[in-house]
N, C-alpha and C positions, 0 to 999 in steps of 0.2 A: 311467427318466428321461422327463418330458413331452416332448413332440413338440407341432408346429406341427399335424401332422397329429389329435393327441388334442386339441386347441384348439380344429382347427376342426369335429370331428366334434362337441364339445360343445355347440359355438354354432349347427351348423346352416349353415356356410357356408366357402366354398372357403378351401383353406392359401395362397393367393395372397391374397385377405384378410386372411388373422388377420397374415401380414405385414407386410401396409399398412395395419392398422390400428396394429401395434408400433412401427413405426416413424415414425409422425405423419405420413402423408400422405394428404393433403387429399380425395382423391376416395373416402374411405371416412364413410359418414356418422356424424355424432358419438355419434347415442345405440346405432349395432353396435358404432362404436371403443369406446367405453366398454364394453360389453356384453362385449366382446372381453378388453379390459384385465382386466375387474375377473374374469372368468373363468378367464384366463390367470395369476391370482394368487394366485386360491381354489389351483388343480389345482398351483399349485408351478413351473409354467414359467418355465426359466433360459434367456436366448439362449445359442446355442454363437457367442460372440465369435470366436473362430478364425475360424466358417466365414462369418461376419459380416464379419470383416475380409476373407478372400480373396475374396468375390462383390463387397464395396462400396469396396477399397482404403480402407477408414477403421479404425481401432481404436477410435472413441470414447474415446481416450488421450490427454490433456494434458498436456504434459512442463511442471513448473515447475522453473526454475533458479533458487534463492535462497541466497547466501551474504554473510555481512556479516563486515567485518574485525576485529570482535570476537568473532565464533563465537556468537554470539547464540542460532541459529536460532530456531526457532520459540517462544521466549519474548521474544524483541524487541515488544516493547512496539504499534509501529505496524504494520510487517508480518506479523504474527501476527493482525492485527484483517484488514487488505486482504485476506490469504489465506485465511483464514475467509468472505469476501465472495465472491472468487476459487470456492474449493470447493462455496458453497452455490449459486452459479447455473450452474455446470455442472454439478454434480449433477441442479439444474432439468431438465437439457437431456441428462441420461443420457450424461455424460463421465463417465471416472473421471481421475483424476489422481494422475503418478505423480513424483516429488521426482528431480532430477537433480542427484546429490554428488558433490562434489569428489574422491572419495575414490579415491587414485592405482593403487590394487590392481585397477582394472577393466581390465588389463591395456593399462595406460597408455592409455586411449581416450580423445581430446576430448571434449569437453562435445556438439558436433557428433555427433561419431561415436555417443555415449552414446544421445542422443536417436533419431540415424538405428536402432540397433539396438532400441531397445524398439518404434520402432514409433508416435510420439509422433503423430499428427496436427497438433497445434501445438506452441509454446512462448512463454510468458510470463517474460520476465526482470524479476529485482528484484531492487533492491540488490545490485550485484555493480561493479567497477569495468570498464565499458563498454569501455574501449580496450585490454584485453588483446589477444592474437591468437585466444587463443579463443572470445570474444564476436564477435569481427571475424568469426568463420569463422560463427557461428550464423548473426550479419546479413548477410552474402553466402549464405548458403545456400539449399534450397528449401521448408524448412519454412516455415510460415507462423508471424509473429512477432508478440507483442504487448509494450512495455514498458511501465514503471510509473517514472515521477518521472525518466523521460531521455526525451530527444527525438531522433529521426532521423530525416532524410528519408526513408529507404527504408524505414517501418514505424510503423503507429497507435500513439500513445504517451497511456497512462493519465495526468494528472498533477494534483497537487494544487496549489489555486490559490495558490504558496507567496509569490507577490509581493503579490497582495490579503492573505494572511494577516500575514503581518507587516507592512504598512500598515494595516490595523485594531489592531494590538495597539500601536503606537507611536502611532495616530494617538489611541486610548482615553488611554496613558500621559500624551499632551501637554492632553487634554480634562481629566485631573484635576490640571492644575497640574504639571505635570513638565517641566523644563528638561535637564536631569543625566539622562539617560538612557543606559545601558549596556549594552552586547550582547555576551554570552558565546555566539558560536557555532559550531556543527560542525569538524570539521576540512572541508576542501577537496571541493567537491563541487559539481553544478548544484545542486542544493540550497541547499546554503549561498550560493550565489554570488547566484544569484531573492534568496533573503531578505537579503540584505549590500547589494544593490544599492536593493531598498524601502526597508531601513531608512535608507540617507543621503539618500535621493529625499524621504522624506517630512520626515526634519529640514528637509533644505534648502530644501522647500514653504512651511513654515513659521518659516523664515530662525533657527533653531537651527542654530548651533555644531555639526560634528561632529569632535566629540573624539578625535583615535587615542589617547590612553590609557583611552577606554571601551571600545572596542572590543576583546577577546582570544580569543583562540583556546581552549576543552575540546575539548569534544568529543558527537556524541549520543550519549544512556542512560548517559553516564561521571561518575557527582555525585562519584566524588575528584578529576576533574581539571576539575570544573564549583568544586567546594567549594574550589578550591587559587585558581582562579582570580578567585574571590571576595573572598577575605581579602587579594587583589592589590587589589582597586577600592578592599576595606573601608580600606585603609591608606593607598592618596591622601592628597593633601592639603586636596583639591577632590573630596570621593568623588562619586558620582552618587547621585543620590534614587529612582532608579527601574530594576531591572537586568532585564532580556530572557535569559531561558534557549532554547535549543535544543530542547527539550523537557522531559514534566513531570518526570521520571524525574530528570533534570539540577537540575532545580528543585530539588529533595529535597535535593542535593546542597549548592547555595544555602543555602537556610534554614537549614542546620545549622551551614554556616560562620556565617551573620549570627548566632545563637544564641549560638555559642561564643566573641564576642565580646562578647557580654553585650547585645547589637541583639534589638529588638523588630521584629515585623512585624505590620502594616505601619507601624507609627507613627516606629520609626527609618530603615525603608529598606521600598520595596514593591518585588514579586517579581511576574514572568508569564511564565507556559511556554506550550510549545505542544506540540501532540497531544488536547489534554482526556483524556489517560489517567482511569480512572477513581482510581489513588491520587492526583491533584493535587487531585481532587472528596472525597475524603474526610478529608484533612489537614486542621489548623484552623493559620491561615484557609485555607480554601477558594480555590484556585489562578482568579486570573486569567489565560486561558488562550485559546489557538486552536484551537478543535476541528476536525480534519478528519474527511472523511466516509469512516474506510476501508471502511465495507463496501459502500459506491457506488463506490469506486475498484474495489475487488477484481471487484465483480460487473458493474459495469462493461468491466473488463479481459477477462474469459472470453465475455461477448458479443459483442465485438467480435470476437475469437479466431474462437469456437466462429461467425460471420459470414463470417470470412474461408474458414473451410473449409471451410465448407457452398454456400457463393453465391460463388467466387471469382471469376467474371465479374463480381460489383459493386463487387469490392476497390478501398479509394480508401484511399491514405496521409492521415491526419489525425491531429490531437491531440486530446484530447477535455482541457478543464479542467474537474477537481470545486472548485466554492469549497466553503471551509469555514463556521468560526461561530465567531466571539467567544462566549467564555462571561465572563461577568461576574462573580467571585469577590469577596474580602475581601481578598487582597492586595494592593492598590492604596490608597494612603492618597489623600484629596482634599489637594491644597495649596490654603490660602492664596491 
């Protein structure tokens, strides 16, 4: 196995060196650190992390906590994109990261204890329901914490800017002649509550009527009970002209009701999600949509993180908000 010592005999310069140059700091000049690096990769040199972590108390280990109450995991549509964001800038930054499951056989350990025993340097949570006691114990505890799309006092919170989001896509829906507006969305969440609270803000800006038989409850990525709750509006008496999804996934779900009812889109009824998944972009019509930026949220979230435990003398509690981006599709009919 290479040594620091065959490293530095390679290069010509002391193993106190080829250290500080592996490790990024500053007092080693750029073109040895490189010199250093790119030799240390020819000859095969692996850190011994162990002995890395006993001299630096760090593991270079990112604990993620992500669980959603559909069991989604990691083909969830929007968190599947943040954590791909997540993994590619601490990977930048020579973290590895390692997935904290639910799964009860760990001889019954909290989520806390879980993390204390791998060794986690931090933890980023997402998508989990916050007020459990097990969350509670994370966010009192001493790891250092980053959230995604929840907010707390005690800890920087990633979040997607969910109240401009959907004030763009209602505020688009009323720009093309849309009165009858309709919003199928998530079950109960900050989430949903940011976007529940825009979407009557921006009616009532614009002195539109908000309907409670437009408004109902799916769910997100759920298009049978997006599809169920659709063919509820389609049957009104007074339907709406314009329905608002949860996401595109949800939308899918949409469209197929209006179809099955022998509804055109958009010329009988127009459809707009949010996420800009890329199947809302490839459907015809092409999904009028809110795109967020998950891979600035994700990479976002692990800078901040991978800040907190490197400089924690500079640790300051903030929120950081990603806006997103209207995308402009074909579902949107112009009224009249």
């Amino acid at each position: 196995m290479v040594s620091l010592k065959d490293v530095a005999g390679a290069c010509g310069v002391s193993v106190a060196t080829v250290s500080k140059a592996l490790n990024g700091h500053s007092d080693v000049g750029a073109d040895t650190a490189k010199r250093i690096k790119e030799t240390a990769k020819i000859m095969g040199y692996l850190p011994n992390t162990a002995a890395r972590a006993l001299k630096t108390n760090k593991t270079n280990n990112l604990g993620v906590l992500f669980c959603d109450d559909a069991q989604s995991g990691l083909t969830h549509t929007y968190f599947s994109s943040v954590l791909e964001g997540f993994r590619k800038a601490a990977e930048d930054k020579d973290y590895d990261i390692t997935f904290i499951s639910n799964n009860q056989t760990t001889h019954n350990l909290s989520y806390y204890e879980r993390c204390r025993s791998r060794g986690v340097d931090g933890i980023v949570i997402a998508c989990v329901s916050f007020d459990t006691p097990q969350i509670q114990e994370i966010l009192n505890g001493n790891i250092p914490v980053v959230t995604i799309d929840r907010v707390f006092d005690t800890c920087t919170s990633i979040v997607s800017d969910n109240a401009r989001g959907m004030h763009d896509l209602v505020e688009y829906a009323i720009s093309m002649g849309h009165r009858k507006i309709a919003y199928v969305h998530g079950k109960p969440s900050a989430v949903t509550e940011t976007r529940l609270e825009s979407y009557y803000g921006c009616l009532k800006a614009h002195g539109i009527e908000a309907r409670a038989e437009y408004v109902v409850e799916g769910d997100y990525l759920d298009y049978k009970a997006c599809y169920d709750r659709t063919i509820e509006l389609l049957n009104l008496k007074d339907r709406p002209t314009c329905i608002i999804y949860p996401d595109d996934l949800a939308c899918i779900g949409g469209t197929n009701a209006i179809r099955s009812m022998g509804l055109s889109i958009p010329d009988d009824i127009s459809v707009m999600g949010y996420d800009g998944a890329q199947i809302g972009q490839v459907v015809s019509p092409r999904f009028t949509t809110l795109k967020q930026d998950t891979k600035l949220i994700g990479g976002t979230a692990a800078d901040k993180l991978i800040n907190i435990i490197e400089h924690p003398e500079t640790e300051k509690v903030e929120q950081v908000v990603i806006e997103g981006q209207l995308l402009e599709g074909a579902s949107v009919k112009k009224l009249n």
